[in-house]
N, C-alpha and C positions, 0 to 999 in steps of 0.2 A: 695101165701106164707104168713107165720104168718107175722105178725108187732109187732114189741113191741115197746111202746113208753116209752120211757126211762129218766126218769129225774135223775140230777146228784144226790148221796149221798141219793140215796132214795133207798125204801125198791124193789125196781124194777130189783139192781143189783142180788138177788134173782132168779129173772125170767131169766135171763143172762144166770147165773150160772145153770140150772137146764135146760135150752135148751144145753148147752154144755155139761152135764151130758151125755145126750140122745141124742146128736148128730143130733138133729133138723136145720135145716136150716132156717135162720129167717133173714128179715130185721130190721134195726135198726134207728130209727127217736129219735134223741134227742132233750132234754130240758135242760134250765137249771134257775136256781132257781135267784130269784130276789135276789142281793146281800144285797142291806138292811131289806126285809123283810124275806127271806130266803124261799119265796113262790112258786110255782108253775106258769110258764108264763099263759097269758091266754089264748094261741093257745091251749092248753091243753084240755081245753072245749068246741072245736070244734070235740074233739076226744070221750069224754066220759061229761055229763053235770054238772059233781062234778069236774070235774077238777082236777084229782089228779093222782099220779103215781102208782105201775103199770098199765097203759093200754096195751091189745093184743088186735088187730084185725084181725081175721081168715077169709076169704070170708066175709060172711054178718054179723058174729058175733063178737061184741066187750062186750068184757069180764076184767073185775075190779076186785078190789081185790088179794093182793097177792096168799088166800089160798087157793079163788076158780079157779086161775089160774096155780097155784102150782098141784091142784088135776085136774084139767084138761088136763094137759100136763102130768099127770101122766098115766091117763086113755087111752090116745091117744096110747100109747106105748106098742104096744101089746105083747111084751116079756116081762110086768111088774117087769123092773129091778128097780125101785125106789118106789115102792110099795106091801103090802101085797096084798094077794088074797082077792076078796071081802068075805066076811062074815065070817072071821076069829076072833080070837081073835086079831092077830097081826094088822089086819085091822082097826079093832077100837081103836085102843092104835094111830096108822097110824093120823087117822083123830081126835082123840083127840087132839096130839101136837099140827096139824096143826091148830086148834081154839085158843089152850091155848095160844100160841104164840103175838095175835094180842089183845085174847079177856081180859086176863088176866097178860100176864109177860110184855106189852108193859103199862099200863095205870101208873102204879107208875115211868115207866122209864121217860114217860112225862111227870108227876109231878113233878118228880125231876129236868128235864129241865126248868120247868115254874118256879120253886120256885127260881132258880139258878139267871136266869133272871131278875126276881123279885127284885130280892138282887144288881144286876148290871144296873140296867134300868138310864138312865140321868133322873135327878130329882130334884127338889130344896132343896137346903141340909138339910134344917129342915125335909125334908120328910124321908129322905134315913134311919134316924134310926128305925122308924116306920115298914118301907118297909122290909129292912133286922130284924128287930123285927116279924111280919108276915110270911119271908120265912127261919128263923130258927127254929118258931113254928112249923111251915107245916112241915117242912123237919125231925125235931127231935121228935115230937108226931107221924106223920100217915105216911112219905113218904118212910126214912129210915127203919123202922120197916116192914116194906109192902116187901122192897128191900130184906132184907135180908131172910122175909120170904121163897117168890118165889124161892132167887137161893140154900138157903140151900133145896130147895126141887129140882130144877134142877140139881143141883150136885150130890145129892143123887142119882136120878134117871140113869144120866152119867156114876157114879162108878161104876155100876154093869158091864155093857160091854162097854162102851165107846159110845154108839151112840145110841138114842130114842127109837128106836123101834128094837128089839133082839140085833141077833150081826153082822146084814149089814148096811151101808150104808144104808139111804134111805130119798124121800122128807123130810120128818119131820124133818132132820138133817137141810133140807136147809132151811124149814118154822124157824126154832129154830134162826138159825143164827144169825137172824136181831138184835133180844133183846140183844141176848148175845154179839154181838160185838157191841151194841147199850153199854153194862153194863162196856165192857172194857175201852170204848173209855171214861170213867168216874172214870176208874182205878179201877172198882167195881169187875174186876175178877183174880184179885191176890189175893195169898196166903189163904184168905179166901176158895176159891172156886175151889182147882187147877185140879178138873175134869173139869170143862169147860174151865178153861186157857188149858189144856192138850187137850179139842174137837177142842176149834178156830185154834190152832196149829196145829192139824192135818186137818182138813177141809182148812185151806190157802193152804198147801202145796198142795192140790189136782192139778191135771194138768185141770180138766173144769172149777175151780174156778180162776185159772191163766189165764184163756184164755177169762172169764168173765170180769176180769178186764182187761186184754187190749182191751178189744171189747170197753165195756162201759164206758172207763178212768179213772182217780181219782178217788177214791172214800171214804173218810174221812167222820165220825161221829160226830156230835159237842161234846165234853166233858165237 
């Protein structure tokens, strides 16, 4: 039987959600993240050698990465209900999300974490104006500007039918999630942006994403 190994408030709740989609049957081994550094335990990398969340292991294969596990459980699914047909156009649109997701709508999210950080770090007070001097710059030259780009093109993309790829439901909705409610949990997707406050609202409500988090518990974003 699969495995997923599951660390809390990570992008693994994903994998969750997307085996209750498809009605997979899976075991579940949890993690949970070091309170002060907010990291991955180390058991983790007896599991995969990068140590990071989501891990699956299927038989002899263990497989990383949220969107090659995402596409892999997609594949599996021979009634391809959360996927285009290969060589489609909606296929390529399909596996575009699922890169843009990690490769480009996540990296400015993390910036904005680290600059936030930056700004709040314990420090000797002559330091802290410098510090928050450094993560206003960052945040008001490249980090914000970056932000805003990405979701008024997310949005964009959302308004025409509500969801990534035509007008079903599919992976990419659940690859998409992470950023997006990665952007909420930072207040980033109000008013601005209310095709994707309009997606996370309908994507919670799902009954496999319900059943995802009581599988996998809590599951809070830092803001």
């Amino acid at each position: 039987m699969l495995t997923v190994h599951h660390l809390n408030n990570s992008r693994s709740q994903r994998v969750l959600w997307m085996l209750e989609e498809l009605g997979i049957p899976y075991d579940l081994r949890r993690y949970t993240r070091d309170p002060k550094t907010m990291l991955a335990p180390p058991a983790l990398r007896e599991v995969h050698p990068l140590g990071k969340s989501p891990v699956v292991t299927d038989g002899e294969l263990t497989l990383a990465e949220s969107g090659a596990i995402i596409e892999y459980l997609a594949d599996r699914d021979e009634l391809g209900r959360l996927a285009p047909p290969r060589g489609t156009p909606e296929r390529l649109r399909w596996t575009y999300w699922l890169h843009y997701a990690e490769g480009s709508a996540m990296p400015p999210l993390l910036l904005k974490l680290v600059a936030l950080r930056i700004a709040s770090a314990p420090m000797p007070f002559f330091a802290r104006p410098i510090a928050r001097k450094i993560s206003g710059t960052l945040q008001s030259s490249f980090v914000d500007p970056q932000l805003r780009l990405h979701f008024d093109y997310v949005n964009d993309a959302l308004t025409k039918t509500g969801w990534f790829v035509g007008d079903r439901f599919s992976a990419a909705d659940i690859q998409m999630s992470f950023p997006l409610e990665a952007a909420s949990a930072r207040g980033n997707a109000q008013g601005r942006w209310p095709a994707i406050a309009d997606f996370l609202q309908r994507i919670h409500a799902r009954d496999a994403y319900q059943r995802a988090l009581a599988r996998g518990g809590p599951y809070q974003l830092p803001g």
